[in-house]
Biopython code that builds the backbone (N, CA, C, O; Angstrom):
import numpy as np
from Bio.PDB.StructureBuilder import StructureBuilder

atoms = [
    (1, "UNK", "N", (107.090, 129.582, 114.543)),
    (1, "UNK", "CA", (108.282, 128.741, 114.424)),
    (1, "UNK", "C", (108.866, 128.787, 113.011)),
    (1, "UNK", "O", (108.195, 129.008, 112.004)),
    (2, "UNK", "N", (110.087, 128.573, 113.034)),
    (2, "UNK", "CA", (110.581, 128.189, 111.362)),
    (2, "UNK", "C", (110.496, 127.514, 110.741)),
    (2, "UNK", "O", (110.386, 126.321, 111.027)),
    (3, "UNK", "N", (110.506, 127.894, 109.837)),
    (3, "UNK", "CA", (109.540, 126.900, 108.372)),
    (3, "UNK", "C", (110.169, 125.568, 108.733)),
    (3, "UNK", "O", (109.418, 124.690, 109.158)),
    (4, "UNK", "N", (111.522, 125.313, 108.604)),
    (4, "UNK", "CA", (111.977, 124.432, 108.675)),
    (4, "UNK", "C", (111.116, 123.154, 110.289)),
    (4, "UNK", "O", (110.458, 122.161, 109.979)),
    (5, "UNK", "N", (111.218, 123.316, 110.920)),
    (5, "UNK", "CA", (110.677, 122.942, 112.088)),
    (5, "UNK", "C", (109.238, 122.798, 112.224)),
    (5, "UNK", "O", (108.735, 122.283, 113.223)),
    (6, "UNK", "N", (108.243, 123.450, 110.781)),
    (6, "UNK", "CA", (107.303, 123.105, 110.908)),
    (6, "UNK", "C", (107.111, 121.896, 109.784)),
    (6, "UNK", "O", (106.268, 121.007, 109.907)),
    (7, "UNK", "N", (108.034, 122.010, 108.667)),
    (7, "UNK", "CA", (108.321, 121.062, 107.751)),
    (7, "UNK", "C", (108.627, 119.452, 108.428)),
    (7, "UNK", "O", (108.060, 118.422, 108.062)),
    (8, "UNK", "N", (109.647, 119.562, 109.475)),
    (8, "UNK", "CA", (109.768, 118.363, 110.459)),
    (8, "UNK", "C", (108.485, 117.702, 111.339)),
    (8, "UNK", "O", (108.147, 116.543, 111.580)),
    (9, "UNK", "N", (108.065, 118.730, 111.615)),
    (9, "UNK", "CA", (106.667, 118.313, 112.433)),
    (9, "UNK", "C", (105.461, 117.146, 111.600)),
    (9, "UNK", "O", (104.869, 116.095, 111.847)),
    (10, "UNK", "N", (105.615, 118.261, 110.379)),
    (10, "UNK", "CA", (104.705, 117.152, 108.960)),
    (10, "UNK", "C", (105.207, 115.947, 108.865)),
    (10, "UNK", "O", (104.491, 114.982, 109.129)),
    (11, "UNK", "N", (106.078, 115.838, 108.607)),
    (11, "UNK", "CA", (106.866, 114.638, 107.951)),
    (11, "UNK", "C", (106.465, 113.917, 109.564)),
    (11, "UNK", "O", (105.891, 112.828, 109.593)),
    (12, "UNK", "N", (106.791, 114.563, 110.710)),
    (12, "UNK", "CA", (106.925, 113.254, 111.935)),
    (12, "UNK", "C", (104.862, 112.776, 112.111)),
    (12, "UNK", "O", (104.344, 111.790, 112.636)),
    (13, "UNK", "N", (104.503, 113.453, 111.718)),
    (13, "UNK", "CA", (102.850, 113.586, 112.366)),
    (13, "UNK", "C", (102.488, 112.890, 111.036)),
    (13, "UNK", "O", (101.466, 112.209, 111.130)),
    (14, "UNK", "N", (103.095, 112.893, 109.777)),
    (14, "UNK", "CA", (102.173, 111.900, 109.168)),
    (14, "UNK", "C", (102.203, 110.240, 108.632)),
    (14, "UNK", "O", (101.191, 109.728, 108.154)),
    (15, "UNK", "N", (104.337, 110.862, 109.868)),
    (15, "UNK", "CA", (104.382, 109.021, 109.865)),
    (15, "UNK", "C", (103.843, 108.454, 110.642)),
    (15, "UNK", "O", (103.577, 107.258, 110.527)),
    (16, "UNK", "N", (103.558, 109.128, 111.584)),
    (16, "UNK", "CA", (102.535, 108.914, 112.594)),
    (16, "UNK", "C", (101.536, 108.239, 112.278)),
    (16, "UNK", "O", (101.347, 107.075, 112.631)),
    (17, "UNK", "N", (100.656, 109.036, 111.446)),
    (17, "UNK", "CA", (99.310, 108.801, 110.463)),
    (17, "UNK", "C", (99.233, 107.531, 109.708)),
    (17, "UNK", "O", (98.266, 106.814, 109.447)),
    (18, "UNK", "N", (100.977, 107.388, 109.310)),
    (18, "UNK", "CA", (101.188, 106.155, 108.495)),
    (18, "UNK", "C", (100.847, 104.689, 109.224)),
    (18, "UNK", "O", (100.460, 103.550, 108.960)),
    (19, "UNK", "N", (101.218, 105.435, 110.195)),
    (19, "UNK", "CA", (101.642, 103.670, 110.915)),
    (19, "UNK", "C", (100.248, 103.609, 111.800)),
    (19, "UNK", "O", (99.520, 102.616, 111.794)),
    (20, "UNK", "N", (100.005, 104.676, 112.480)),
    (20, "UNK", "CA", (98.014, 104.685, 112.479)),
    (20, "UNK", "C", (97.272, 103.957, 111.217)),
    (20, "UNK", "O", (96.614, 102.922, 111.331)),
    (21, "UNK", "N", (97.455, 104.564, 110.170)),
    (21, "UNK", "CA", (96.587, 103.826, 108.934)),
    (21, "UNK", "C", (96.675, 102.745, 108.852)),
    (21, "UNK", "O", (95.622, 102.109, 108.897)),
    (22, "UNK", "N", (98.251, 101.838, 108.658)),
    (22, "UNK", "CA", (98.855, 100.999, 108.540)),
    (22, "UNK", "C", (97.564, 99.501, 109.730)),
    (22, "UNK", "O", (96.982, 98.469, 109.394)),
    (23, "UNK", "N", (97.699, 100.268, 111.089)),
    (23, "UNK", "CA", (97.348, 99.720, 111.739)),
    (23, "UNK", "C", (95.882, 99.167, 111.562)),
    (23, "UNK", "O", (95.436, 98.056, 111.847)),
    (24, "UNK", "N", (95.239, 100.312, 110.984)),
    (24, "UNK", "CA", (93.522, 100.264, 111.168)),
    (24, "UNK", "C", (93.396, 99.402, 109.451)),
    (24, "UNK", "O", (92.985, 98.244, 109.363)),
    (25, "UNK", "N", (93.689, 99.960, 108.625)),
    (25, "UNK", "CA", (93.759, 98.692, 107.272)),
    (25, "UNK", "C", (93.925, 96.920, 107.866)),
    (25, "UNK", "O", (93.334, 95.898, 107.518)),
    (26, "UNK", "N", (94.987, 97.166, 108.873)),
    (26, "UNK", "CA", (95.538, 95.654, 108.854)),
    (26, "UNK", "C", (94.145, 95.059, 109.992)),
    (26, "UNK", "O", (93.800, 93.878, 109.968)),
    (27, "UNK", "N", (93.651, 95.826, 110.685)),
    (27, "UNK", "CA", (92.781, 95.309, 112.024)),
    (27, "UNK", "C", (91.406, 95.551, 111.142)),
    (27, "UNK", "O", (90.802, 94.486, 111.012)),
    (28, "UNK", "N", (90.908, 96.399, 110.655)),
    (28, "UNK", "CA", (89.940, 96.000, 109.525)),
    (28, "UNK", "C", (89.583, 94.990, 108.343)),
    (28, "UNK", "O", (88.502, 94.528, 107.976)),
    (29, "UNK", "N", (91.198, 94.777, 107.773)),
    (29, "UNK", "CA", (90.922, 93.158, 106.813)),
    (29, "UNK", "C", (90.635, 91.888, 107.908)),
    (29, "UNK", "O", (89.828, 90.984, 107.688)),
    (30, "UNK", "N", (91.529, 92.020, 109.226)),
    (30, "UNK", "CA", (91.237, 91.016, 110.058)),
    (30, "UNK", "C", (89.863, 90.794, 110.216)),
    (30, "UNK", "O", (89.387, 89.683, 109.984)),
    (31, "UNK", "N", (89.307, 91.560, 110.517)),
    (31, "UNK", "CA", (87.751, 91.829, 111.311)),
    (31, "UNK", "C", (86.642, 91.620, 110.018)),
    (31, "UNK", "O", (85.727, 90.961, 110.510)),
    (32, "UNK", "N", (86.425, 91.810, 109.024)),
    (32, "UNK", "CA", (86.399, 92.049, 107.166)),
    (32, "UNK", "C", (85.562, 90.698, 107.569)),
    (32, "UNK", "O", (86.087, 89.931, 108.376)),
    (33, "UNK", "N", (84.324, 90.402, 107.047)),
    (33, "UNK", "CA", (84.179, 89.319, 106.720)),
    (33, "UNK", "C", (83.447, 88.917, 105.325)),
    (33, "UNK", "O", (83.589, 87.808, 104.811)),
    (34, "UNK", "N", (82.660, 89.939, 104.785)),
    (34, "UNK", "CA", (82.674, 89.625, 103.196)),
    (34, "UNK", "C", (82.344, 91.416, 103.354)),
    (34, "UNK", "O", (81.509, 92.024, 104.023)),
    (35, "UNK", "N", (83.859, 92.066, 102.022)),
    (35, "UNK", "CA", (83.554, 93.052, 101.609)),
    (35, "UNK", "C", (82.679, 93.691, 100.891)),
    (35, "UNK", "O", (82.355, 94.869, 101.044)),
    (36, "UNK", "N", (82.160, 92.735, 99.872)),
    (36, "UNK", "CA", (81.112, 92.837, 99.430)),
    (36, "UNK", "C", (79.574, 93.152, 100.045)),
    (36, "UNK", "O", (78.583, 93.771, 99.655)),
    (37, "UNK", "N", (79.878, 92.518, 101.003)),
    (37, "UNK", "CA", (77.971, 92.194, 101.157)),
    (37, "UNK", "C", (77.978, 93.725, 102.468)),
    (37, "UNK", "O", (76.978, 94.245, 102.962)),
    (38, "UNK", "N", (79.445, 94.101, 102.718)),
    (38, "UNK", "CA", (78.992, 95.081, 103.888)),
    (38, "UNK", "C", (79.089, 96.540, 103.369)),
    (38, "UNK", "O", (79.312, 97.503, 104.102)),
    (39, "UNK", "N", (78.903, 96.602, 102.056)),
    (39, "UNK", "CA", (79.391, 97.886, 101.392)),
    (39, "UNK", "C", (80.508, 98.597, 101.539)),
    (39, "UNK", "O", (80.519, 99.772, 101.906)),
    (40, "UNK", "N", (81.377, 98.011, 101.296)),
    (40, "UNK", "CA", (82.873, 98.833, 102.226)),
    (40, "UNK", "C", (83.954, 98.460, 101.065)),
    (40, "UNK", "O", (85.094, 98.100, 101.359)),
    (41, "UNK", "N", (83.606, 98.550, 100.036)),
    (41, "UNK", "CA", (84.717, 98.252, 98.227)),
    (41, "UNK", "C", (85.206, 99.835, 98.142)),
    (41, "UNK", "O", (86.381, 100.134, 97.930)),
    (42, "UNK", "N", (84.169, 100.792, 98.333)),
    (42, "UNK", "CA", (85.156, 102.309, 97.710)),
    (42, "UNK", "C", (85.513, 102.514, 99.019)),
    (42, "UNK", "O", (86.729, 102.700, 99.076)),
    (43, "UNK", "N", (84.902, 102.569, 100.271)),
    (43, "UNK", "CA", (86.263, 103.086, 101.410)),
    (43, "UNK", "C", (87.191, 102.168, 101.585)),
    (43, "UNK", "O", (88.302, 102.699, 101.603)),
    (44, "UNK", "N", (87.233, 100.855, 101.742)),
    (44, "UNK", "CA", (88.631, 100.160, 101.796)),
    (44, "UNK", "C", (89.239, 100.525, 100.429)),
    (44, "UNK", "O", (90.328, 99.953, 100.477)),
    (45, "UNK", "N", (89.161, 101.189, 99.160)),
    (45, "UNK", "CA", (89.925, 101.014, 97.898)),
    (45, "UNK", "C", (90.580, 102.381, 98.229)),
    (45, "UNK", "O", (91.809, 102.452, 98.219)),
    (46, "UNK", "N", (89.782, 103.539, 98.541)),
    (46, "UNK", "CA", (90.071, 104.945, 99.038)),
    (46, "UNK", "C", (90.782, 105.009, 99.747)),
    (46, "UNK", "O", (91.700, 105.793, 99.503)),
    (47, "UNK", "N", (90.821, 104.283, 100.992)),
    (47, "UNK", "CA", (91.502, 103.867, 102.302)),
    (47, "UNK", "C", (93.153, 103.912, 101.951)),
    (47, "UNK", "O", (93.996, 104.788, 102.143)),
    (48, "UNK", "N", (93.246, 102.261, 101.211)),
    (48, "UNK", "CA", (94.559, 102.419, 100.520)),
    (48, "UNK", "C", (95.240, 102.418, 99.401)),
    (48, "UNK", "O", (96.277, 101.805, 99.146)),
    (49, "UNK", "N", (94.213, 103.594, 98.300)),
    (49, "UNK", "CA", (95.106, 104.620, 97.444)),
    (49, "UNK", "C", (95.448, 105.779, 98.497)),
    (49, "UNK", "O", (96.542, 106.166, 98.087)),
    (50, "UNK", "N", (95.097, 106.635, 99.745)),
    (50, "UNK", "CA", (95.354, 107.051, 100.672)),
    (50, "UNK", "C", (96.997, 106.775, 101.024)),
    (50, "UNK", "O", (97.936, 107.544, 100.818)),
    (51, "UNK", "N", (97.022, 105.424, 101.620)),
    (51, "UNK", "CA", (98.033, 104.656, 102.265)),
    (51, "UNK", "C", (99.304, 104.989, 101.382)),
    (51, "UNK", "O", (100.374, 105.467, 101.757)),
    (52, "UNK", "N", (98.892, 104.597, 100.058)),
    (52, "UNK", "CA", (99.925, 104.633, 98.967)),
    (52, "UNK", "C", (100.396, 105.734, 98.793)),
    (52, "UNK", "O", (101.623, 105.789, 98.713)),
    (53, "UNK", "N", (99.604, 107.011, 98.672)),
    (53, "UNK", "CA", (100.039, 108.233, 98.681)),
    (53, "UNK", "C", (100.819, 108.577, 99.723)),
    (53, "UNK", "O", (101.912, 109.127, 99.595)),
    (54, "UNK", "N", (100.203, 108.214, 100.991)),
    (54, "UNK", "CA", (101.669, 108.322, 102.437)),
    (54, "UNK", "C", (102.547, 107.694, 102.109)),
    (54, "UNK", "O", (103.715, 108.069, 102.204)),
    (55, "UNK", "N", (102.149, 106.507, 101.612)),
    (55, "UNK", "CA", (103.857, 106.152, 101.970)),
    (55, "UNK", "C", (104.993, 106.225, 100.819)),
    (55, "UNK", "O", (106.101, 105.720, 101.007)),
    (56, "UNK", "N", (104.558, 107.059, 99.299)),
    (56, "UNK", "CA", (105.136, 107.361, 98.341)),
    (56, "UNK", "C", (105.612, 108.514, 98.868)),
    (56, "UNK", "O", (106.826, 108.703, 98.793)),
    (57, "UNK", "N", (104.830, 109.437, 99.456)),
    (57, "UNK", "CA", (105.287, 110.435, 100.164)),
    (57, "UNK", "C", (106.650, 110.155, 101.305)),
    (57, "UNK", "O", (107.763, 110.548, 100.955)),
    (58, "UNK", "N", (106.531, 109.666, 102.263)),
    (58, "UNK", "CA", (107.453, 109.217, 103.286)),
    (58, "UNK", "C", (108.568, 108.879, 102.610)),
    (58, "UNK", "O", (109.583, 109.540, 102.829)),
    (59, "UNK", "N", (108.614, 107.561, 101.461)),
    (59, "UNK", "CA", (109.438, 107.047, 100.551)),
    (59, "UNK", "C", (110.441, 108.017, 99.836)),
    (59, "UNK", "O", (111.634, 107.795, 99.630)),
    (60, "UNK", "N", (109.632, 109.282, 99.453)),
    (60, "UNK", "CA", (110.329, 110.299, 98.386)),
    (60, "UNK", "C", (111.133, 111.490, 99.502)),
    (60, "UNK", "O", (112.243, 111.924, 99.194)),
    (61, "UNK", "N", (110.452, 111.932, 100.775)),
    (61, "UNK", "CA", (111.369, 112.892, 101.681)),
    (61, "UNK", "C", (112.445, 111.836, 101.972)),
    (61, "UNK", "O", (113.582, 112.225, 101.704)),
    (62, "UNK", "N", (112.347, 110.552, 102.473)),
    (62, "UNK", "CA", (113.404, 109.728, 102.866)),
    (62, "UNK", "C", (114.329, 109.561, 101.917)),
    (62, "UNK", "O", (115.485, 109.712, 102.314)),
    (63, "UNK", "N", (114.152, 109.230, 100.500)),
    (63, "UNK", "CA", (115.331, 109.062, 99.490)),
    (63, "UNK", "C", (115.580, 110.285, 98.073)),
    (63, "UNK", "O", (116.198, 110.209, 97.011)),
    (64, "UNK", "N", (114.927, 111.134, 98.589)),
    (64, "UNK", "CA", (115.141, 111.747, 97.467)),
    (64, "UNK", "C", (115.036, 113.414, 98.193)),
    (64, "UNK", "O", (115.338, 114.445, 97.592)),
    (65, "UNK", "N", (114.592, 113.341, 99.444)),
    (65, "UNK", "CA", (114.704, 114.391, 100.207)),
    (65, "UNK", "C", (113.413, 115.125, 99.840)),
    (65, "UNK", "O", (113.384, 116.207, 100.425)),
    (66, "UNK", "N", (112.485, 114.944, 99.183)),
    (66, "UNK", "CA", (110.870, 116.127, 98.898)),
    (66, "UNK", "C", (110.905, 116.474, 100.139)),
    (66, "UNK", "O", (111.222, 115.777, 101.102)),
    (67, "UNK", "N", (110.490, 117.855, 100.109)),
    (67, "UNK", "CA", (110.010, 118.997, 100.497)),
    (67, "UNK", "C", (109.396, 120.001, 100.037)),
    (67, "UNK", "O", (109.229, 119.934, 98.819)),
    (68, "UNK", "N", (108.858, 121.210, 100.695)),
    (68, "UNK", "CA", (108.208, 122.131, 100.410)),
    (68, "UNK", "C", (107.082, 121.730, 99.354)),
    (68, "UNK", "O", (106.502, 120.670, 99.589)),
    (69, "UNK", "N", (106.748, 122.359, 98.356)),
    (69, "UNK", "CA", (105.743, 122.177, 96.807)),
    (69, "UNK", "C", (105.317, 120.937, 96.932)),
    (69, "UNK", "O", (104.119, 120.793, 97.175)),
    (70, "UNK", "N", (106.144, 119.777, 96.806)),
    (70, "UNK", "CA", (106.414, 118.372, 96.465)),
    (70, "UNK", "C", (105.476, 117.644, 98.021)),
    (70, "UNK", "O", (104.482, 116.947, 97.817)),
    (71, "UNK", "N", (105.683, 117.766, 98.648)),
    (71, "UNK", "CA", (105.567, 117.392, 99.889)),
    (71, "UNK", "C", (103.926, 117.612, 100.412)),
    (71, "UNK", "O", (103.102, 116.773, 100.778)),
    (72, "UNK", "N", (103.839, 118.918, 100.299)),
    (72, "UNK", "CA", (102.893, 119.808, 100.590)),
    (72, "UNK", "C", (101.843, 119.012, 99.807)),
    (72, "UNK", "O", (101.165, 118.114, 100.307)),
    (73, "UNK", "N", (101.767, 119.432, 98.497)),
    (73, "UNK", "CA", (100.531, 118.199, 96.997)),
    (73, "UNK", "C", (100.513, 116.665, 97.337)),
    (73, "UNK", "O", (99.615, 115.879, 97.037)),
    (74, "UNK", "N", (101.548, 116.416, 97.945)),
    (74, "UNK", "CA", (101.161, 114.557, 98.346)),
    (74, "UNK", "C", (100.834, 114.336, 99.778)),
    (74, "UNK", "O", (100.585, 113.239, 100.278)),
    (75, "UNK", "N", (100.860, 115.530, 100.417)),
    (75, "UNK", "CA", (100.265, 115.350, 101.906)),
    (75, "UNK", "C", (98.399, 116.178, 101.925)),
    (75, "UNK", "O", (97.617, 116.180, 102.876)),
    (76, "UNK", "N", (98.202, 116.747, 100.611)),
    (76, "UNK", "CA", (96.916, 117.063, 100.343)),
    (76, "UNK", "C", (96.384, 115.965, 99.741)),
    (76, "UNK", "O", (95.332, 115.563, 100.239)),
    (77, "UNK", "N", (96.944, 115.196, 98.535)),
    (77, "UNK", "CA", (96.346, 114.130, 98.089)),
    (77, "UNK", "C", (95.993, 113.172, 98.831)),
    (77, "UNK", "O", (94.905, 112.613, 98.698)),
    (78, "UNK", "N", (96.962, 112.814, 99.815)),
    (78, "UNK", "CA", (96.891, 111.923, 100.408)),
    (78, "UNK", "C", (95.219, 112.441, 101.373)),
    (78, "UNK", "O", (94.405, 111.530, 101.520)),
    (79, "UNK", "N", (95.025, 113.175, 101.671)),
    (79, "UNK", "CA", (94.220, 113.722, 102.717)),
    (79, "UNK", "C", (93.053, 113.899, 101.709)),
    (79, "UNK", "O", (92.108, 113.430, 102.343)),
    (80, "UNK", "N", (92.545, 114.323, 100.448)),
    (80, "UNK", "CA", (91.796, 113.835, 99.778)),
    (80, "UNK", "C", (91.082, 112.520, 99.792)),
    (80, "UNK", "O", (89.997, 112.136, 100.228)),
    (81, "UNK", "N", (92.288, 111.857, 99.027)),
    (81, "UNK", "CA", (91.385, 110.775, 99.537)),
    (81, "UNK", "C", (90.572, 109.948, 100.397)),
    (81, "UNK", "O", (89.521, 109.322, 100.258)),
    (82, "UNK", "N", (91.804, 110.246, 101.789)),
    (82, "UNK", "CA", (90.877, 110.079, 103.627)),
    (82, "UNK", "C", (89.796, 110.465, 103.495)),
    (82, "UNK", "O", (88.795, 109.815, 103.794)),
    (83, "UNK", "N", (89.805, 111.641, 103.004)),
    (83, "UNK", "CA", (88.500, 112.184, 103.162)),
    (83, "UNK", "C", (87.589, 111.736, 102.306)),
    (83, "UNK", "O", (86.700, 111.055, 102.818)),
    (84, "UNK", "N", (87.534, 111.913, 101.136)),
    (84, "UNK", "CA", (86.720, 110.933, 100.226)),
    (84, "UNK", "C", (86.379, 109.555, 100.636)),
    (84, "UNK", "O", (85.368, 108.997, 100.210)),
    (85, "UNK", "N", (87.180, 109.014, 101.430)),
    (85, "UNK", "CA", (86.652, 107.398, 101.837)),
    (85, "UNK", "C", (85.652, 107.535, 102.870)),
    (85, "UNK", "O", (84.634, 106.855, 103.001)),
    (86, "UNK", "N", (86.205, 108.836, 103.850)),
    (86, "UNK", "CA", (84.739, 109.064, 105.061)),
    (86, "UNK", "C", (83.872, 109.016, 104.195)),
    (86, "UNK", "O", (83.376, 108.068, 103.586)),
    (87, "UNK", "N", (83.567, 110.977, 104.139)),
    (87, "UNK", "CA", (82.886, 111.238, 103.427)),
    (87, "UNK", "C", (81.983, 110.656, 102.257)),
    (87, "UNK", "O", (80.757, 110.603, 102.161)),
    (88, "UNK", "N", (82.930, 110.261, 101.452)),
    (88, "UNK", "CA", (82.548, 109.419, 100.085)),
    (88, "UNK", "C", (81.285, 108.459, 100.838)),
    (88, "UNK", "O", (80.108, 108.461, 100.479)),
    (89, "UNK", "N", (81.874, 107.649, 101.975)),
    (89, "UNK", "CA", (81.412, 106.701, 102.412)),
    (89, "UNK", "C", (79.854, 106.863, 102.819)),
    (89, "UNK", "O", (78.977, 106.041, 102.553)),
    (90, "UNK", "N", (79.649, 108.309, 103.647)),
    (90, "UNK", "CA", (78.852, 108.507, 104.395)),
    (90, "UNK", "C", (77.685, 108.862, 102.892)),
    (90, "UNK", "O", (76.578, 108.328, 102.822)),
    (91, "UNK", "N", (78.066, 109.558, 102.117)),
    (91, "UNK", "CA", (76.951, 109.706, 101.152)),
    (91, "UNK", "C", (76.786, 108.824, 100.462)),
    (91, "UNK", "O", (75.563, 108.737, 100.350)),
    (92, "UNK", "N", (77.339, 107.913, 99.775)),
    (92, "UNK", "CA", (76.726, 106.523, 99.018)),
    (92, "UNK", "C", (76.078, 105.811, 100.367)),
    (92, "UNK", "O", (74.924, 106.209, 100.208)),
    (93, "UNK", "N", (76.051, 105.363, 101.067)),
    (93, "UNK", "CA", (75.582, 104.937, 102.155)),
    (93, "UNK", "C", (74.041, 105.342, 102.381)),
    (93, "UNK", "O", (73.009, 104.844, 101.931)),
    (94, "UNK", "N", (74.270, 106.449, 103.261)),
    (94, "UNK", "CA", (73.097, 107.414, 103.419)),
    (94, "UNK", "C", (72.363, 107.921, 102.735)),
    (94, "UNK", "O", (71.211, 107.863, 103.164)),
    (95, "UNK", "N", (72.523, 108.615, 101.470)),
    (95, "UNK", "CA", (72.159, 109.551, 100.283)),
    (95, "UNK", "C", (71.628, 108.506, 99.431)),
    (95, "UNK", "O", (70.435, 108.455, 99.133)),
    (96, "UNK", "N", (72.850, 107.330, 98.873)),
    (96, "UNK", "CA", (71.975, 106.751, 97.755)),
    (96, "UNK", "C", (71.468, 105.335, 98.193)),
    (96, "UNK", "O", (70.332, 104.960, 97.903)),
    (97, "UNK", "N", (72.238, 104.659, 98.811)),
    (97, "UNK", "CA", (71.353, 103.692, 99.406)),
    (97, "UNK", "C", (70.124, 103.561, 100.492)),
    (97, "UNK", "O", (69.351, 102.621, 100.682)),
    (98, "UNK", "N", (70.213, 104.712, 101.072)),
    (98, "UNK", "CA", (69.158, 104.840, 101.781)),
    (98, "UNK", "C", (69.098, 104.158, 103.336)),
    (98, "UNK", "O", (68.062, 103.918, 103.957)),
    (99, "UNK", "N", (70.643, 103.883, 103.849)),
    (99, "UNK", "CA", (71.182, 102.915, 105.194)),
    (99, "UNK", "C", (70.906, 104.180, 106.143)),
    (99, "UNK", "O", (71.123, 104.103, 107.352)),
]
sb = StructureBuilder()
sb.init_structure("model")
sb.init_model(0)
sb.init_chain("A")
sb.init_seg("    ")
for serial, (resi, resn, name, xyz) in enumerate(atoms, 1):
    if name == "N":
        sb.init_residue(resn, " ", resi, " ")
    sb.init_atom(name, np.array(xyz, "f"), 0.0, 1.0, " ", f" {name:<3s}", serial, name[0])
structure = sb.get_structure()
């Protein structure tokens, strides 16, 4: 397909993602009952510097038009960090605490 049309697809699939994230942050603080005591401070913080990166992203194609280069580095960052909050999660957890 053309670039262009795969450029649209991103932008629609990770508002998607947005309003997915959006959702699971907001139904997780609900559910949350001391962050502290359940080990969950670097994936909820990871979670939404994540969030922030989508939606600075979304924010900047919508008013300022990013694409290509621009687009591409804040839809990896953003995905960094997701991943770092699993991930991240699963080895402090497992690895150093010993859960």
């Amino acid at each position: 397909p053309p670039l262009a049309t795969m450029e649209t697809l991103l932008i629609q699939l990770i508002g998607t993602g947005f309003v997915l994230l959006s959702l699971a942050l907001l139904t997780g603080f609900f559910f949350l009952e001391d962050i502290f005591a359940q080990h969950l401070v670097h994936k909820t913080v990871l979670s939404l510097i994540a969030w922030a990166v989508f939606a600075t992203l979304l924010w900047g194609h919508w008013k300022f038009g990013w694409r290509g280069r621009t687009a591409i580095r804040w839809t990896l960052g953003g995905f960094v960090f997701l991943m770092l909050a699993y991930f991240g999660s699963k080895l402090v957890l497992e690895l150093m605490l010993g859960r």
